[in-house]
N, C-alpha and C positions, 0 to 999 in steps of 0.2 A: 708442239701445239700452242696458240695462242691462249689468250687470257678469255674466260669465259665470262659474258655477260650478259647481265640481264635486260632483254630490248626495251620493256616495259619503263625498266626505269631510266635508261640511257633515252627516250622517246621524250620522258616526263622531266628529265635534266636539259634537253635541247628546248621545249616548247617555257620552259621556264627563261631560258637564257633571251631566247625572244622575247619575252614580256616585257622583260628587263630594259630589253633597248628601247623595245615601242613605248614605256614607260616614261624612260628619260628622254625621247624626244619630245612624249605630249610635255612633260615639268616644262620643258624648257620653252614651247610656242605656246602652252595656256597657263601655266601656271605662274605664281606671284607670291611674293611671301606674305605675310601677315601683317609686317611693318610696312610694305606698298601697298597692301590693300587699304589699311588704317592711314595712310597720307594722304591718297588718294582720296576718303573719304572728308577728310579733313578738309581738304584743299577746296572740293566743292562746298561743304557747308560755308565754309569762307565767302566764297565766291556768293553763295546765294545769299549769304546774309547783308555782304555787301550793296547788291543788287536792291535787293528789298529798302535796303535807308536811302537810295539812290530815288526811287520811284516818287513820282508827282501825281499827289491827290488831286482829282478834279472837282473844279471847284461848284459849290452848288449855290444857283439863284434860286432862292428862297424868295 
């Protein structure tokens, strides 16, 4: 006779296993680490700050 098991949990071991992959492939098409989220943020304030000393006041006739 075979090895006797329990379906319940061989059910709840398989729908884990799945989770697992649909897991890793969301990390990998949305997710980012903490130190490219933090560059990225960086990189814009950069940018915007740059922008902003760039900009020409319009001049007013008084």
């Amino acid at each position: 006779m075979g090895e006797i098991i329990n379906l319940n949990r061989a059910r709840k071991t398989r729908a884990k296993a799945q989770d697992k992959v649909l897991a890793a492939a969301n990390r990998v098409s949305h997710g980012r680490s903490k130190a490219e989220k933090t560059l990225s943020a960086l990189e814009r304030q950069r940018a915007e700050k740059q922008l902003d000393g760039q900009k020409l006041e319009p001049k007013s006739d008084d």
